[in-house]
N, C-alpha and C positions, 0 to 999 in steps of 0.2 A: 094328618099324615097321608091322607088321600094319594095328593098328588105324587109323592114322596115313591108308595109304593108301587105305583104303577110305571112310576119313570125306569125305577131298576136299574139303571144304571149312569152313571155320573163321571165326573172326572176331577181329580185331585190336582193340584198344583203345587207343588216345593219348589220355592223360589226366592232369591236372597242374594245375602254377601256368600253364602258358600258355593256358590257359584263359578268363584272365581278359582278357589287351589282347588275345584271338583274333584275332592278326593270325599265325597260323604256331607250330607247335610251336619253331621255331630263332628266333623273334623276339630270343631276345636276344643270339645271335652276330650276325643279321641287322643289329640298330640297333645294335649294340659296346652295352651296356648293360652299368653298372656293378652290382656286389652290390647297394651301395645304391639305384642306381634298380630291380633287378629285385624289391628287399625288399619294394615296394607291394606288390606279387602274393601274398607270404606271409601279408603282415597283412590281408589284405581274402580270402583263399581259405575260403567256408563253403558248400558245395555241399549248402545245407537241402532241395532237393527229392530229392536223393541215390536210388533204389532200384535197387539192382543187381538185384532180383528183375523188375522191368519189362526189364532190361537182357538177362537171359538166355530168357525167353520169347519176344523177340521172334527171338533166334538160335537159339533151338529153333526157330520155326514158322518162321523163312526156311531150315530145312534144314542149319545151321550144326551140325558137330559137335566144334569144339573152341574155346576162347580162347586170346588171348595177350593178358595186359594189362601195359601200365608200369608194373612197380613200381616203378621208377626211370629218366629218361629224362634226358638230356643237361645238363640244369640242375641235376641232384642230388636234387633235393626227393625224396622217399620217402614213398608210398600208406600205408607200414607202418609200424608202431609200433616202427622200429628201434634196439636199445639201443646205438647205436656215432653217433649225432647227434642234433642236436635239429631240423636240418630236416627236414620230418617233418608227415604229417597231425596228428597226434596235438598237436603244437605250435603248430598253425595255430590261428585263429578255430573251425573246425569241431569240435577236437579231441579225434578217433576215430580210429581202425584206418579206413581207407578200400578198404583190401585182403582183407582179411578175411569182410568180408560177402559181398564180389563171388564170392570162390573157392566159398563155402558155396552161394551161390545159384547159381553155374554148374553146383556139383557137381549142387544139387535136381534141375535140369532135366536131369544125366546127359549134359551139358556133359566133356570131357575139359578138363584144366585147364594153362594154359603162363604162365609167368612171362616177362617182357621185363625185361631188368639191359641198362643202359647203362655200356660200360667207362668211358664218359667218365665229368665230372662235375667241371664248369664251377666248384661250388663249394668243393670241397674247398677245406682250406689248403695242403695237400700235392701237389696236381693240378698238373702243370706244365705251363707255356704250350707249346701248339705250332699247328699250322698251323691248327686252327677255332677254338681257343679266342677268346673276344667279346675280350677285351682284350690279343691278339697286337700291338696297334698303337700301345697307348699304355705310355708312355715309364716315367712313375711308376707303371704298377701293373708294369710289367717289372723297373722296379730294386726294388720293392718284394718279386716274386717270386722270386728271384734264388736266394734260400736255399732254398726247396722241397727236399723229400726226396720222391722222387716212390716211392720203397719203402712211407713211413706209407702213401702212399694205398694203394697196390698191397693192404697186409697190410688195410688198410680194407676194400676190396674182396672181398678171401675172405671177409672175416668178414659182410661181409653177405652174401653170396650161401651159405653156411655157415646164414646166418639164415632166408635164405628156404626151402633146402631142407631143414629141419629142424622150422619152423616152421607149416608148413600144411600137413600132410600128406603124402600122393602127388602130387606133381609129375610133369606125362606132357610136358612140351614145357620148356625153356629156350631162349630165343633173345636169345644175349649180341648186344649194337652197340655200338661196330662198332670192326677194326683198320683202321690207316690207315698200314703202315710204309712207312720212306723218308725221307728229309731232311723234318724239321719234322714227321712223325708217330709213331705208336708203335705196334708189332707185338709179336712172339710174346715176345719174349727182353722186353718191356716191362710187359708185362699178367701174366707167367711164366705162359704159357698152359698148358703142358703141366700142370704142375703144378695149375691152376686145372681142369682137364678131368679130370684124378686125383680132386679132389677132389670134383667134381660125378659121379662115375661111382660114387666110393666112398659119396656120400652116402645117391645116387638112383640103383640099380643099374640102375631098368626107364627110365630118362629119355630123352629124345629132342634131341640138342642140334643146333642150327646152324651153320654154318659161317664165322662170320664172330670166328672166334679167332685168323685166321694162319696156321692147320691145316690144309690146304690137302692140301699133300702130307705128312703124316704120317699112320701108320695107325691107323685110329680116331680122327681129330682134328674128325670133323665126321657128324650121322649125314644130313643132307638140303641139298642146296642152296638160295639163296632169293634168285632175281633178284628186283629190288624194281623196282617199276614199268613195267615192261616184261614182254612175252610172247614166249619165246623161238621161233626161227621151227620149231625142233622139241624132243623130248625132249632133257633132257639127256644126257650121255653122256659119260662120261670112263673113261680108256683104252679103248676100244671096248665099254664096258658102261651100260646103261641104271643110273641111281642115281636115289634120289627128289629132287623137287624141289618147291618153293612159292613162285608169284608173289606176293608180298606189294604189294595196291592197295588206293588211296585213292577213295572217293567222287568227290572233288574231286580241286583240285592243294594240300591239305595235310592231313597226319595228324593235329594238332591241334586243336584246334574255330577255324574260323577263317569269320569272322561275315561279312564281304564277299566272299569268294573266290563268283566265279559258275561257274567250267569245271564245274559239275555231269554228272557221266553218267547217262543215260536208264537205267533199270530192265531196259530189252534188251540194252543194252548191256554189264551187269554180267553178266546172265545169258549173255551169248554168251561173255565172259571166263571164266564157268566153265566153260563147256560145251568152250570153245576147250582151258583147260588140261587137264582130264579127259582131251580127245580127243589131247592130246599125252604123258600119263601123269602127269599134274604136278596139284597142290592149287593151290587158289585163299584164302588167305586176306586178304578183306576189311574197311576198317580202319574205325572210327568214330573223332569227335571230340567226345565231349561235352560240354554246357557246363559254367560254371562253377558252375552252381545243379546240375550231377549229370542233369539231363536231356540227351536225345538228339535234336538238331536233327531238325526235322520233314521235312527235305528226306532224309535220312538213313531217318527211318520212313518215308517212304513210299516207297522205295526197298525197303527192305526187306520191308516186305505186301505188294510186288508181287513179289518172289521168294518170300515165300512163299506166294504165290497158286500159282505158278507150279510150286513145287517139291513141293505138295501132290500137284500132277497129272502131276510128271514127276519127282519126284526120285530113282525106280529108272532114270534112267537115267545118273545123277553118283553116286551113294554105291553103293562099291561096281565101280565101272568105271575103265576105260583106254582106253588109245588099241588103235583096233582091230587085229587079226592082220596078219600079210605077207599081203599079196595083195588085201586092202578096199580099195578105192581111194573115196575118198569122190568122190560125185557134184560138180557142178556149184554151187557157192553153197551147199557142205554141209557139216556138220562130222559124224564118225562116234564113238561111244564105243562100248566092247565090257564087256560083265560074263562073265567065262571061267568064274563059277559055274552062271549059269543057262541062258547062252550065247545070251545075245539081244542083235543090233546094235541100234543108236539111230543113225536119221538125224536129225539138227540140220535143218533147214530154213533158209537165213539169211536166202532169195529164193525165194515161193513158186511153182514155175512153171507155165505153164498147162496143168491134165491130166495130168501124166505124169512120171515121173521115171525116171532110166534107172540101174542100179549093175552098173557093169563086173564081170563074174568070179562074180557070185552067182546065176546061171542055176543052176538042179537043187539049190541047197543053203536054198533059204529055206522052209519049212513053212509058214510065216502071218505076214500082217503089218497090222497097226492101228495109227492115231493113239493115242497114248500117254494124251492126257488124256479121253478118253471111251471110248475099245478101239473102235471103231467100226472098224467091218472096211478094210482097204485090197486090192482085187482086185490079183492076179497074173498078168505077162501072161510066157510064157518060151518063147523059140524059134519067139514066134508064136500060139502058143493060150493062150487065158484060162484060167485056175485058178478066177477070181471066178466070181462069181455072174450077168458081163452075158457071153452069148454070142457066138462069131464068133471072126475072125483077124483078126492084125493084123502084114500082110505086110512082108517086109524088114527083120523083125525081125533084130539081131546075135544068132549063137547063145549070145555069152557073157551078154548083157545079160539081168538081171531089170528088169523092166520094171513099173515100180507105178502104177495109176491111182488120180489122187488128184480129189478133189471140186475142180472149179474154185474157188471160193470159200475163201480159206486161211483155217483153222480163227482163234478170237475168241481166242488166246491169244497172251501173248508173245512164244513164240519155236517153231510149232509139231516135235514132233518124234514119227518114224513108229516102234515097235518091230515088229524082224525077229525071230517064233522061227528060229532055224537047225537044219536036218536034220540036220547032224552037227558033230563036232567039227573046227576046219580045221586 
């Protein structure tokens, strides 16, 4: 998990036939959409502007250090040239390997590489109806379904994911989605998880898998947790031990390319979500939709040149860090990350305030402390006498408080943030 935690942050890919009506990755449990109305999507998918090599540059230069793309996502269709169907890039209008190029180009830029397999998979013949399936409600395609052997799909299943990790080399992430047991869904004893986890362990010994197998409480059944869309209000933690974890978020409100959706988030906003997860021990990977031509909504780049504007001039304070020691108490409107290699805190800024900022507990322990994106010095005030360079006292000072004087004027950046060297280890 080494590398995994120190990267912090990554990038998601949703990418497919729903692409095309972009109205929603789930558009077609969403409208109950039959095979044959979803078949448009197949015969019209040729994403001629296609370059996953623009694709990974720009998640190099926003700071990103790993991917996870769809090779497969709820509807079936498959990115890869897989010899167990014919839905399939390679059968479409476009017809190529659409996976292939991505992994190569992620690896150029030194990209770690994660494959996305959906347990579901809406088209099988063999897939049986249950609680999200699009056509759980209609009558003839249920008495139609009836006969299903939901094992062919099961042995299906291995054998692609058999395909994937066999087939592109080193594989550093799987992140299977999703179980859903309980009346009308299907769990461990459904997907024969354990055995599916055998076999991704024995394919891909160094792999890093998900949690979302039913595996829960089995040992070794999951190596990271991955609240999806939400930010937990602290680290995770189960049985009383910190475990990795990863908020997996959207741009918008869909993972998909989805052409009307407005709830866009601000460029600070994303960045404060990274800043927030780091400062809680957790990754942040964030998800793109692009479109059907293979391009990356513009709403989307320019989200991402402004993190990595941002990340150029502060990204030693996310790769590579955590949430800080016992006894940091982060300031007022602040968020703190710690790197325990080089042992320097990062104050997040969220609300710049006027002149002065005060950090409980760190009187006698801070050596030096500058704005992150220029080093421009930040003066020390502790117990009352300045460290800085502007002379005097400044009475009634708390003995515990370090006391930092900051430039009235908050720094032309994003989200500014101060680094602390620390005198010693806490």
């Amino acid at each position: 998990m080494k590398w995994w935690t120190e990267a912090r942050f990554g990038m998601f890919i949703h990418w497919g036939l729903y692409a095309l009506p972009a109205r929603h990755e789930w558009v077609r449990e969403r409208e109950r959409l039959t095979d044959e109305a979803y078949a448009k999507y197949f015969d019209h998918f040729d994403p001629d502007l296609y370059d996953p090599r623009t694709w990974a540059r720009l998640a190099r230069r926003a700071g990103m250090r790993y991917v996870v793309v769809t090779a497969k996502h709820h509807d079936g269709f498959c990115l890869w040239d897989s010899k167990l169907t014919d839905y399939k890039a390679t059968r479409a209008p476009c017809g190529r390997d659409l996976l292939r190029p991505l992994v190569e180009a992620f690896r150029a830029e030194g990209l770690r590489i994660g494959l996305y397999y959906s347990l579901l998979d809406w088209h099988h013949p063999h897939y049986t109806v249950d609680a999200f399936h699009p056509m759980r409600n209609d009558r003839e395609f249920l008495e139609r379904s009836k006969n299903r052997d939901f094992r062919i799909y099961v042995d299906y299943l291995f054998g692609q994911v058999r395909e994937l990790l066999t087939g592109f080399g080193p594989v550093d992430v799987l992140f299977f989605d999703y179980s859903f047991p309980g009346p009308g869904g299907k769990g461990r004893e459904d997907w024969r998880s354990e055995k599916l986890l055998d076999l991704v362990r024995e394919l891909q010994p160094g792999i890093i898998v998900n949690d979302r197998l039913d595996l829960l409480e089995a040992p070794g059944g999951w190596d990271y947790r991955t609240p999806e869309q939400f930010m937990p209000r602290e680290g995770l933690r189960v049985d009383g031990r910190d475990v990795p974890w990863e908020t997996c978020q959207t741009f918008s409100g869909s993972w998909g390319y989805h052409r009307d959706e407005s709830t866009w988030k601000t460029a600070r906003q994303l960045i404060v979500l990274l800043v927030e997860a780091v400062s809680k021990g957790g990754n942040l990977l964030l998800n793109i939709g692009p479109t059907a031509r293979g391009t990356i909504d513009r709403r989307a780049v320019d989200r991402l040149e402004r993190i990595a504007a941002w990340m150029t001039l502060n990204g030693r304070s996310i790769h590579g860090c955590t949430r800080a020691p016992e006894g940091f108490a982060a300031p007022h409107n602040c968020l703190l990350t710690w790197n325990p290699v080089t042992r320097r805190l990062y104050a997040h800024v969220l609300e710049w305030p006027p002149g002065e900022l005060h950090l409980d507990g760190l009187a006698g322990r801070v050596a030096y402390a500058q704005l992150l994106h220029d080093a421009s010095e930040i003066p020390l005030v502790e117990k009352g006498r300045e460290t800085g360079f502007i002379p005097g006292q400044r009475p009634g000072a708390d003995e515990n408080w370090l006391t930092l004087r900051l430039p009235v004027l908050e720094p032309d950046v994003e989200l500014p943030t101060i680094e602390l060297f620390m005198k010693a280890v806490p």
